[in-house]
N, C-alpha and C positions, 0 to 999 in steps of 0.2 A: 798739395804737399807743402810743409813749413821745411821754406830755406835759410840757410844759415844767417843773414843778415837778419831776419824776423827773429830769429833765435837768439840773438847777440842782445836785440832789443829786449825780448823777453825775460833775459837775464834780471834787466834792472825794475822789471814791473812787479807786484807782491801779487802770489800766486792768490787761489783760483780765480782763473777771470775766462772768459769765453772772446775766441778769436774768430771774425770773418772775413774769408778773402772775395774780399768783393770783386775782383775781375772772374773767381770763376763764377761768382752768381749774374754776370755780367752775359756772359758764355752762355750758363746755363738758362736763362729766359732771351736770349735770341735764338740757340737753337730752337729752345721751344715754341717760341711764338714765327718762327718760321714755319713750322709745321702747323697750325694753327691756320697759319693766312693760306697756307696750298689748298684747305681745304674749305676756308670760310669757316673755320667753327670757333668760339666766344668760349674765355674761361675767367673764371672770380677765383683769385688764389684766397686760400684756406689758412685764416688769420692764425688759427691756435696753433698752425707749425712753428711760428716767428712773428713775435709781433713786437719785434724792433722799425723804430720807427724808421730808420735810416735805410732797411732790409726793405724797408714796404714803401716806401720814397720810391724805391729806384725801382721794384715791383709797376707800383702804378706808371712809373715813366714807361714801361714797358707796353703800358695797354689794357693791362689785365684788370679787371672787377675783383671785388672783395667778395669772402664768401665767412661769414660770422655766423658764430653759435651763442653770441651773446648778446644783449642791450650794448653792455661796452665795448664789445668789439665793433658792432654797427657805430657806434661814436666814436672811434678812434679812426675805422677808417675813413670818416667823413670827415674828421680833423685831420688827416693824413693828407687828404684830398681826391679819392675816389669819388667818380662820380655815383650822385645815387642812383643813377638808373643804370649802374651796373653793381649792385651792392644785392646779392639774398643772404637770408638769415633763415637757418636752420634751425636744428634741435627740437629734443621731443618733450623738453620743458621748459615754454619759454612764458617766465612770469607778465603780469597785466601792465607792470613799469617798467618794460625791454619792449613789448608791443609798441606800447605808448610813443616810446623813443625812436623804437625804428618810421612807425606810422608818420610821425614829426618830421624825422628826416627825408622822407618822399622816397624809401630804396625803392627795389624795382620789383620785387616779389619775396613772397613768406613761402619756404619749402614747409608745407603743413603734416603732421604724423597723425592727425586724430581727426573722429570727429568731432569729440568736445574740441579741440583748439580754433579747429576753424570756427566753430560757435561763436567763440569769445573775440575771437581776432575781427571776427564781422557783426558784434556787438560794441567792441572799443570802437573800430572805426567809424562806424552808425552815430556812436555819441563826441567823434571829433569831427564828425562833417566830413570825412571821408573816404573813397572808394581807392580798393589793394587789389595786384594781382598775387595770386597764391599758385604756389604749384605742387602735387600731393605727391608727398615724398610714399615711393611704394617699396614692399619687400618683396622681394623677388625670387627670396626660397633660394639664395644661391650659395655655397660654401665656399669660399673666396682660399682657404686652405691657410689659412694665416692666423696668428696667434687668439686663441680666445678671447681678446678682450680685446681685441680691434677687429674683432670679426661682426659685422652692422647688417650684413644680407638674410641671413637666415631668419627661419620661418620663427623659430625661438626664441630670437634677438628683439631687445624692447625698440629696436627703431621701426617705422614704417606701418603703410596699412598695406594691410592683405587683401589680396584680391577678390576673398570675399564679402568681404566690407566694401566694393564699389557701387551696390544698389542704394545703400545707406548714404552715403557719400555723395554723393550724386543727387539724394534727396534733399539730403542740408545744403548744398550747395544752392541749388535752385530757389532755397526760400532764404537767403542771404542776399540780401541786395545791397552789402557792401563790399562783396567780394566777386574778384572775376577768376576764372579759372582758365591758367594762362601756362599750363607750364606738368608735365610728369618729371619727377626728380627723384636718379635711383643712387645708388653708394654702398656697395657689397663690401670694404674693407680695407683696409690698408696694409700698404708694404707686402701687396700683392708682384711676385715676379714671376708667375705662370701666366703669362700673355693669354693662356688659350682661356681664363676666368673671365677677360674680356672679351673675347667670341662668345662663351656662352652668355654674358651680360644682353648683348646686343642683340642672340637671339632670344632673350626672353621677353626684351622690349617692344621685337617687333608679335610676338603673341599676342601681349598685351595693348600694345597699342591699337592690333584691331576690337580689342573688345571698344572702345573710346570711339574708331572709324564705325561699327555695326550699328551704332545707336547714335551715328550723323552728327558724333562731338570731335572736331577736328581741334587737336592742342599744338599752340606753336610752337611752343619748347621744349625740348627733349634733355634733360639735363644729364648725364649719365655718371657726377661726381669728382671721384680722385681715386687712389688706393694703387698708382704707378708705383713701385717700390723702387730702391737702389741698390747699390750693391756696397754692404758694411765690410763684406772680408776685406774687398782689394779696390779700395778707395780711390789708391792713384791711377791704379791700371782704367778703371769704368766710373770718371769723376761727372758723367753728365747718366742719365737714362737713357735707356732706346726710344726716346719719344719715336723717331721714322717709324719702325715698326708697329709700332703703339698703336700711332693714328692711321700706319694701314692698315691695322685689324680692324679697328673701328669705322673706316672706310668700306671695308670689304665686306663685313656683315651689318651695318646697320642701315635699316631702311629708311630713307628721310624723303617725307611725303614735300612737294612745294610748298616756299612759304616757310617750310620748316626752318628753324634756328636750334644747334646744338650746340650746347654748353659744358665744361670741364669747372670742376674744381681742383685743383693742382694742390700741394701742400708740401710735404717732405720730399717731394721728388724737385719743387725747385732750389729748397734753403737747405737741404741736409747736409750736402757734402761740404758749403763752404766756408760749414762752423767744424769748430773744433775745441775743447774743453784743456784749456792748459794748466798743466796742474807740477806743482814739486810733491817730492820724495819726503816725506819727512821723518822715514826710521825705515829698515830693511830689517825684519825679527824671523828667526828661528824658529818655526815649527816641529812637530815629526814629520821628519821625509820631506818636508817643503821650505819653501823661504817665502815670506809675506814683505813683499812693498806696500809701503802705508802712505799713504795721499794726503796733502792737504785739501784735495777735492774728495766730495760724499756724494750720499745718494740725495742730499738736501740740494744739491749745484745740478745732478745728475739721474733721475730716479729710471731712466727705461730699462738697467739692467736689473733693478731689484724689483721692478713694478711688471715689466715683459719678460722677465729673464733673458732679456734681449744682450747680445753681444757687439763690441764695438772694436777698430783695431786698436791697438795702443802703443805709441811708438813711443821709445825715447830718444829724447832729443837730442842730448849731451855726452853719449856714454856712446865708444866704441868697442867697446871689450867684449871677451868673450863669450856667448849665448849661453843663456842659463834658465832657469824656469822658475814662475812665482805667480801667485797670487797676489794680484793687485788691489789693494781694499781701501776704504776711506775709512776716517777718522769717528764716524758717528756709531753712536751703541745701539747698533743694530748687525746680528748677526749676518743679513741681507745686503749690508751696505759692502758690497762687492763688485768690482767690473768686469774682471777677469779670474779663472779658475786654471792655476796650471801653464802660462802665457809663456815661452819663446822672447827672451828680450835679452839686449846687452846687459851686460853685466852690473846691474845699478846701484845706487850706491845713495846716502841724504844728501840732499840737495840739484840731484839731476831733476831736471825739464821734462815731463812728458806730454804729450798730445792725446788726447781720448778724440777721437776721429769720430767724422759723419754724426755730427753732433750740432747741427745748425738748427733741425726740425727736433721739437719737445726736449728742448736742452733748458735753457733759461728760463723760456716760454714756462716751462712748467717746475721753475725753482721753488722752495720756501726756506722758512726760517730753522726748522726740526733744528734741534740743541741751541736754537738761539743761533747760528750760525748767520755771518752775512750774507747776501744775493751779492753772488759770483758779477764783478763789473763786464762791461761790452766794449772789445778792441777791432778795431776796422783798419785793413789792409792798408790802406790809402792812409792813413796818417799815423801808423803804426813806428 
């Protein structure tokens, strides 16, 4: 929650700009990585939720691995200072100069989707003189119940190989003598909060993993991803996730053979809540039947509600008056460029403060320039 002295400041700073309170992200990767050490299990936070450098500073002070979907991302977090032998790089298209780069940087495994990739990824290394371990990202046929376009488990979905693709797989593998196969790596979806999607995760894993134990291929890695969700309605009320509960469903149903090592990738459930998108007011117009507050923040600062139809709370900051209803919109010519439809808020007026909440993961991260607009600046708690 943004309190009043953050707000006094805020006053004097020229809107939109993205604010983080770093003490609860402080919170929020101790609790988590408490749960972590109870159980011995290893997690690479998931760069494309935030990849502020200051955010992933204090990530990596925590412990955590990096977990990259691109060439740049692998080189940011090696510039950040992750080690690389806790660094995988995923995705199901990763060009021959991201290989390259990550190969350079010595990470510590390729989550693989193909088998043309693993080809190539055991042909670049052949011709740099060196040997990777990979770990074969599988689809698990799972419906995780979450928005279409962050849904990665299903059988439909372009991530992953199928399991009947593992004779195949198995065969490329064997005649690659640059590659070791070190690792099963799954990830059904995000902004998943039906806990019981991860009982069924864990038991699909342990099906699958015997088909690997039948045929005397013992894998040390079990990766089982991200996709923890948060809670957007009531931010203040539930500011961390149920990690406890999390990792004892994961505890309770998943099989871990000796030797084994399990792996998280985390993302929006550690950066989401302790961003927030601060934005003025810059007209309140007249519709039929409604009143439109209009934003100096857009979907160019903010895209998850026009690209997810995704919802966010939206408080204002400034304004005590009476509760009144409005569509909250930004400035860009786009009929989508929308946050809120209909919203519960004081009485607002040009020039009030507001707060677009739960806005730390795929907020900035994933800004652009649409109407030529500027990238929204980055304000931190601590020297705010």
């Amino acid at each position: 929650m943004v309190q009043n002295k953050e707000t006094e400041r805020f006053k004097t700073l020229e809107t939109p700009f993205y604010y983080y309170d770093m003490e609860l992200l402080r919170e929020t990767l101790k609790r988590y990585t408490d749960e972590l050490k109870k159980y011995n299990y290893h997690a690479h936070y998931a760069l494309k939720a935030n990849a502020n450098v200051r955010v992933l500073s204090l990530i990596k002070d925590f412990g955590l691995g990096a977990d990259c979907v691109s060439g740049n991302e692998v080189s940011l977090a090696l510039k950040t200072g992750f080690s690389p032998d806790k660094v995988v790089y995923a995705g199901v298209g990763k060009s021959d100069k991201e290989i390259k780069t990550a190969l350079e940087g010595g990470i510590f495994c390729f989550n693989c989707e193909s088998v043309p990739e693993i080809e190539v990824i055991n042909s670049i290394a052949e011709s740099m003189g060196k040997k990777v371990g990979i770990a074969l990202r599988i689809n698990p046929d799972i419906d995780a119940h979450t928005h279409k376009y962050i849904s990665t488990g299903r059988s439909q979905d372009k991530f992953g190989i199928s399991p009947w693709m593992f004779d195949e797989v198995l065969a490329t593998i064997k005649k690659s003598s640059n590659i070791n196969l070190i690792g099963l790596h799954f990830h059904v979806g995000s902004q998943i909060t039906d806990l019981n999607v991860f009982s069924m995760l864990c038991k699909r894993v342990n099906e699958l993993q015997k088909w690997f134990i039948e045929r005397g291929i013992f894998i040390e890695n079990i990766n089982l991803g991200g996709g923890l969700g948060i809670d957007y309605v009531n931010p203040d009320e539930n500011p961390i996730s149920d990690f406890k509960n999390y990792f004892s469903i994961i505890n309770s149903n998943l099989i871990v053979y000796p030797g084994q090592k399990i792996h998280f990738e985390p993302g929006r459930t550690i950066v989401a809540q302790c961003g927030s998108l601060i934005s003025r007011v810059l007209y309140v117009k007249m519709g039929k039947g409604k009143k439109f507050a209009i934003l100096d923040a857009g979907m160019n600062d903010l895209i998850r509600p026009a690209l997810y139809q995704a919802s966010h709370r939206i408080d204002n900051l400034t304004s005590k008056g009476r509760i009144m209803r409005y569509d909250v919109v930004g400035p860009i010519c786009e009929s989508s460029d929308r946050f809120g439809k209909n919203l519960l808020l004081p009485q607002t007026k040009r020039g009030d403060l507001v707060a677009i909440r739960s806005a730390g993961a795929y907020g900035q991260v994933m800004a652009m320039r649409y109407n030529q607009k500027d990238i929204a600046p980055e304000y931190f708690s601590e020297n705010i």
